[in-house]
C-alpha positions as CSV (number, residue, x, y, z in Angstrom):
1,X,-189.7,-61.2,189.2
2,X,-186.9,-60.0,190.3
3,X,-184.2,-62.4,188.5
4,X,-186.1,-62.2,185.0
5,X,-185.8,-58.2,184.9
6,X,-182.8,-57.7,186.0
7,X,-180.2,-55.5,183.8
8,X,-177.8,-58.3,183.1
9,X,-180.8,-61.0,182.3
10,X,-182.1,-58.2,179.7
11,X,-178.2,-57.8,178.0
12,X,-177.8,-61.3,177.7
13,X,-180.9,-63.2,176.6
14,X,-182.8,-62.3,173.0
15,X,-185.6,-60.3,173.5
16,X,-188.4,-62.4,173.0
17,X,-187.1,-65.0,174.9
18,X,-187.0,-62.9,177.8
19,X,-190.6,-61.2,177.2
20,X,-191.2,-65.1,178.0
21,X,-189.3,-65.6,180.9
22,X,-190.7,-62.1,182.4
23,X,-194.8,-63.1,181.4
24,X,-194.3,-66.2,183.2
25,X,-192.5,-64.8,186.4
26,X,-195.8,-62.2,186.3
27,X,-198.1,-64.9,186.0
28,X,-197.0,-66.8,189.1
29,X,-196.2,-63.9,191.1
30,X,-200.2,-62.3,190.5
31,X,-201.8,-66.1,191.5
32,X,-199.5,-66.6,193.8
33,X,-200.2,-63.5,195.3
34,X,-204.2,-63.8,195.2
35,X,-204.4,-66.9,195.9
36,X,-203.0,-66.4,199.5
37,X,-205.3,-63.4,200.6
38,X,-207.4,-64.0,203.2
39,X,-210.5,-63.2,201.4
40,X,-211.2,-63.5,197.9
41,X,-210.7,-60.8,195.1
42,X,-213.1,-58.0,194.1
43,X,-214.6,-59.0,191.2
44,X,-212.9,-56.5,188.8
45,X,-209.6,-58.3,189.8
46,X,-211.5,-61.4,189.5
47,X,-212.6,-61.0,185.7
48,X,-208.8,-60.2,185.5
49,X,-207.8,-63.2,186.8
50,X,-209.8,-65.2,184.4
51,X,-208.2,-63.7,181.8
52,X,-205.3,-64.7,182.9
53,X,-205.7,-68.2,183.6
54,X,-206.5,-68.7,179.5
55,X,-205.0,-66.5,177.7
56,X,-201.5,-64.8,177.5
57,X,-200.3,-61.9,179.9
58,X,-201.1,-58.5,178.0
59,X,-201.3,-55.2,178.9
60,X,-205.0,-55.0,178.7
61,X,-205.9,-58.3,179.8
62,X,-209.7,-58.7,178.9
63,X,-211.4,-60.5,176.2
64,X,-213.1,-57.8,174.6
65,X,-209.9,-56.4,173.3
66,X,-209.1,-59.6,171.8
67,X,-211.0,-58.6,168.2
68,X,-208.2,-56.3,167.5
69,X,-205.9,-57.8,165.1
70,X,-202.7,-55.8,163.7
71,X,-203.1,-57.6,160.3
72,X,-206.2,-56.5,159.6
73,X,-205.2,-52.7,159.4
74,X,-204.3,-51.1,155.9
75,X,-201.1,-49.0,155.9
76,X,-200.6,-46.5,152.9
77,X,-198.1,-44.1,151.7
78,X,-197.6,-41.2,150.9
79,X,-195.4,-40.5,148.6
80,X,-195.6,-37.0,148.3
81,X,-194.3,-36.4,152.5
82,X,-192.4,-39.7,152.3
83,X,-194.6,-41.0,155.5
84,X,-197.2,-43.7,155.9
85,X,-200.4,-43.4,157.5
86,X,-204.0,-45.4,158.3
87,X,-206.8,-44.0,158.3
88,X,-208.6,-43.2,161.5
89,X,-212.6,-42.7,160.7
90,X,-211.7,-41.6,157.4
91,X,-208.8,-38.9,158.5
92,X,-205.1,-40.0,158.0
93,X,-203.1,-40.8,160.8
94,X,-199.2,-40.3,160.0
95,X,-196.3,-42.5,161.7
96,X,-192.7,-41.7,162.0
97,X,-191.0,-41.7,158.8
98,X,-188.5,-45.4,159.4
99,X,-191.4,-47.1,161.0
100,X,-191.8,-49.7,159.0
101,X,-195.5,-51.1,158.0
102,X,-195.5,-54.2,160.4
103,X,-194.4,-51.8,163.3
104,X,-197.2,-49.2,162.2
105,X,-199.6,-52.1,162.3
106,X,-199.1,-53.2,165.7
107,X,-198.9,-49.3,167.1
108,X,-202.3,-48.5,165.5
109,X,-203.7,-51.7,167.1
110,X,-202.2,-50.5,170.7
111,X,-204.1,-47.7,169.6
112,X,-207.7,-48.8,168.9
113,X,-207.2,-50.8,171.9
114,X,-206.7,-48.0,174.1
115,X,-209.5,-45.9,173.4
116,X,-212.0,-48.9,172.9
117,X,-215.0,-48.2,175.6
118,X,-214.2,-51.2,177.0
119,X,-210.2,-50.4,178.0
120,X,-209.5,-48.8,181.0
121,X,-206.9,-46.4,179.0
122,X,-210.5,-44.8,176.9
123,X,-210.3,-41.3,177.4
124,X,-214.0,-40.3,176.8
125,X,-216.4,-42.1,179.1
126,X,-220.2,-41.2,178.9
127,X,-221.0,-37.4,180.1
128,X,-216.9,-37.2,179.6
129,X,-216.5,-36.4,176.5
130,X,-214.7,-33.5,174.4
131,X,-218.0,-31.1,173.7
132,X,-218.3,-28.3,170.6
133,X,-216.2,-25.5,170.6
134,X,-213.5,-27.4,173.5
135,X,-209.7,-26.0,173.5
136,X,-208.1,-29.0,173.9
137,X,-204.2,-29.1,175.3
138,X,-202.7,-32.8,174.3
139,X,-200.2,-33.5,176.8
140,X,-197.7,-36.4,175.3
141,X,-199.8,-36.3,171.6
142,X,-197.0,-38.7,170.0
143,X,-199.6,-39.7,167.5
144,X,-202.5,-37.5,167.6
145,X,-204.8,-40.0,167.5
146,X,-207.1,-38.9,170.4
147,X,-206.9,-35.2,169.2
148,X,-208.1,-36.2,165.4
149,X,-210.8,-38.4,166.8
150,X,-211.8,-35.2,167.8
151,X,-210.5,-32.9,165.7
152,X,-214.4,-31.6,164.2
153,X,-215.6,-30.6,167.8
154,X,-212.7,-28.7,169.1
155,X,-212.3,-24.9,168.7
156,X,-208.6,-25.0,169.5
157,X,-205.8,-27.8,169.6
158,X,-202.7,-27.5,171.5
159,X,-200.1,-30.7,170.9
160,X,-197.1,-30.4,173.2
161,X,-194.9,-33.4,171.6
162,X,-190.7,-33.3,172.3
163,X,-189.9,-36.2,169.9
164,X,-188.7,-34.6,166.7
165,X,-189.9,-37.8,164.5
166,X,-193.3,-37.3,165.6
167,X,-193.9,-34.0,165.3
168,X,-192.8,-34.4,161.4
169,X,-195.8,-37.0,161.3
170,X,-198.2,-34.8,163.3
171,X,-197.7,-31.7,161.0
172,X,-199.1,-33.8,158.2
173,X,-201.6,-35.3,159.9
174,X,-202.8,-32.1,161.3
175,X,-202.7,-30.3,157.9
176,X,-206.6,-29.8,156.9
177,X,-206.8,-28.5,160.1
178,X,-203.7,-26.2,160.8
179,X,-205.4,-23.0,161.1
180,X,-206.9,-24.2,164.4
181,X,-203.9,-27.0,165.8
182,X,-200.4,-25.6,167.4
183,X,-197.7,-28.1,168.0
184,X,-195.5,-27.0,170.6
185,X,-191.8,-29.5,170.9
186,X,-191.5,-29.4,174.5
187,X,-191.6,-31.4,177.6
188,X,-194.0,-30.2,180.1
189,X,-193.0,-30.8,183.8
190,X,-192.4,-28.8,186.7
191,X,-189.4,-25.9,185.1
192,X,-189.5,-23.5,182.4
193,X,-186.7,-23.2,179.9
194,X,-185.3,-24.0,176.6
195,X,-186.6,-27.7,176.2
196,X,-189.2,-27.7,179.2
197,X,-192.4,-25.8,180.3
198,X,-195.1,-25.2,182.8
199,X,-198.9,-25.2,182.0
200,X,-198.7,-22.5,184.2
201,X,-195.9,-20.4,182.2
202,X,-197.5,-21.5,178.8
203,X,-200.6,-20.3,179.3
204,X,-201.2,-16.6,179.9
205,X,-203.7,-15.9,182.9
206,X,-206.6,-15.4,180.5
207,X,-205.9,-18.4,178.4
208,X,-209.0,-20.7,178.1
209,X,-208.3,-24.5,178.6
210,X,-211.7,-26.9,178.5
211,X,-210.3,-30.3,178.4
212,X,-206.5,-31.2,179.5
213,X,-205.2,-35.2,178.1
214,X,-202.1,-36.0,179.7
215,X,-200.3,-39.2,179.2
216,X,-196.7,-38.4,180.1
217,X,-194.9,-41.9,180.4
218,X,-194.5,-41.0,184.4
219,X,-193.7,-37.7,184.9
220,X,-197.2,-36.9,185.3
221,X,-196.7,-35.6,188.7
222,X,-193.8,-32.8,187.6
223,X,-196.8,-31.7,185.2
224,X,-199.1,-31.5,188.0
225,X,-196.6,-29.4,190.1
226,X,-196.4,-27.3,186.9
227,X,-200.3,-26.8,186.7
228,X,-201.0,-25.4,189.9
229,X,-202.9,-22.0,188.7
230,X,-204.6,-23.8,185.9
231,X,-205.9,-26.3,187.8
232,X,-206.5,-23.9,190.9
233,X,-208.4,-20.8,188.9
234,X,-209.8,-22.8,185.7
235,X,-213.4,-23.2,185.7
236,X,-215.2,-25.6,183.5
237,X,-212.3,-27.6,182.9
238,X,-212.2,-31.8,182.4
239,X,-209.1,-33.4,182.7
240,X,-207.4,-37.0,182.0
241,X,-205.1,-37.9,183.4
242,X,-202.8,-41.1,183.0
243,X,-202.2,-43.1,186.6
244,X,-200.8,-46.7,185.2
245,X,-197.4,-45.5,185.3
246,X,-196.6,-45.6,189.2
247,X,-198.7,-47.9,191.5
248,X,-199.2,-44.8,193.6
249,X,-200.4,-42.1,191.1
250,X,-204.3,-42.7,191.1
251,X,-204.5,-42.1,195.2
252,X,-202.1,-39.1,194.7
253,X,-203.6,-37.5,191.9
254,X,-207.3,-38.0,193.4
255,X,-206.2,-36.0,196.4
256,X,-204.1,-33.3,194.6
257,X,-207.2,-32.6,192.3
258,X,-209.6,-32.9,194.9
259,X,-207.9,-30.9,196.7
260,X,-208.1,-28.3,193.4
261,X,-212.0,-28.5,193.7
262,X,-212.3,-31.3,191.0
263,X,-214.6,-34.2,190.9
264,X,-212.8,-37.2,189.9
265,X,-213.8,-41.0,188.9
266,X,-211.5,-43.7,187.7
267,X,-211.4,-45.7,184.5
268,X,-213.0,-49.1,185.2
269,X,-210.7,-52.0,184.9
270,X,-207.1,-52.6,185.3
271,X,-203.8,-52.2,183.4
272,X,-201.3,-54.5,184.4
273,X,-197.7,-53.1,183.2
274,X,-196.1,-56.3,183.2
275,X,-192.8,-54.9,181.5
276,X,-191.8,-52.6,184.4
277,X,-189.7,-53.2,186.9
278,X,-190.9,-51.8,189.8
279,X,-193.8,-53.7,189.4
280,X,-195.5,-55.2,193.3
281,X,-198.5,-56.3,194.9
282,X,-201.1,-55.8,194.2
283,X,-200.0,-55.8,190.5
284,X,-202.8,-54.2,188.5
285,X,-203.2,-50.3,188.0
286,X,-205.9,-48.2,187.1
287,X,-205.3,-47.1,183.7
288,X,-206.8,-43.2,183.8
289,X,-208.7,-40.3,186.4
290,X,-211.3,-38.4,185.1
291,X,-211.8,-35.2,186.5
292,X,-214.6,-32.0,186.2
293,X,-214.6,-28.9,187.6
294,X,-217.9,-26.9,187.2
């Protein structure tokens, strides 16, 4: 594991040929791994497994997810904004403007996999869903898709996005709907100022947040430090909250919003980030909490 992601493995070999290299060193590392415990797998980590022993190291290893095929999406364009888009039930869904139509493709598939019932990344899970009327605040939108799924139900959408590129394809996806959508291009962590802020500093005391999404590419836990009123003083408030990033988040973040007075549950399943480095036993990650505060 350690030889095939190293920094000077990654400048010298092609790519692909060392997305190989690094699936295989993850493959024998998991079964070696499991197959020396002293007792048997749970069977979540079992239907994992199986996965693995027939089919190719993924992200979302189960079979389920298999029926999503990037060629079989449609990618249009629009000529008039110079982007292209897909259609999402029936609403467009813009990509950045040099993303080519393969590369929009295989996104949009990431995408469908992700909120699939099935994947442990799905948002909404039975009785946790986005209800009529919510103000929902995106955290990490980049394309919107979970907030135009929902886009009918919602009273309010807030879509805090830094990257430039995608807030140029969000204001056009969002356009039927702009009366009620604000795209805000800022980080959201743990500081306030010009390019970062707080929930807490965003929002003014009275400001009514039903249903926080945040899926911050790791710094979840700066956003968290950053929410501490919110989550503290907000009634009636669900939350999701991304934990595959760091092998520790999901037992953190259970305690911190505990701790807050929310209920939480997990995702079902596993994620298994093969790509990152810091990857270690036990290997797989939950991919999402769920939390509710009455």
């Amino acid at each position: 594991m350690r030889i095939v992601t190293s920094k000077f493995l990654r400048a010298v070999v092609p790519k692909f040929i060392h997305k190989v290299l690094l699936k295989r060193a993850v493959r024998s590392s998991i079964f070696t791994y499991y197959s020396n415990l002293p007792t048997p797998p749970d069977s979540e980590i079992e239907t994992v497994l199986d996965y693995l022993r027939k089919k190719a190291v993924t992200n979302f290893p189960y079979y389920a997810l298999d029926k999503y095929i990037p060629t079989d999406i449609k990618v249009f364009s629009d000529k008039e904004k110079g982007l292209k888009y897909v259609l999402l039930d029936g609403k467009r869904l813009y990509f950045k403007k040099k993303w080519n139509k393969l590369r929009i493709k295989k996104a949009f598939n990431g995408l469908l996999k992700e909120q699939d019932p099935v994947c442990p990344h799905c948002y909404e899970n039975g009785d946790f869903k986005i209800d009529q009327g919510d103000v929902l605040v995106d955290v990490g939108a980049a394309e919107g898709n979970f907030a135009l799924s929902v886009i009918e139900k919602v009273s309010k959408v807030i879509l805090f996005e830094s990257d430039e590129r995608w807030v140029e394809a969000l204001n056009a996806t969002f356009e039927p709907w702009k009366e009620k959508v604000t795209i805000i291009r800022k980080f959201v962590g743990d500081i306030t100022n010009e390019g970062f802020t707080t929930l807490d500093d965003f929002f003014a005391e009275n400001e009514k947040v039903s249903f926080l999404k945040i899926d911050v590419e790791g710094a979840e836990m700066q956003l968290i430090k950053g929410a501490k009123r919110i989550l503290q003083n907000t009634n009636h408030l669900k939350l999701a909250i991304c934990t595959y990033h760091k092998q520790e988040d999901e037992k953190l973040f259970t305690e911190i919003l505990r701790n807050h007075g929310f209920e939480t549950s997990h995702s079902d399943g596993y994620i298994l980030m093969y790509h990152d480095p810091r990857l270690q036993p036990p290997y797989f990650r939950r991919g999402l909490i769920r939390a509710v505060k009455h």
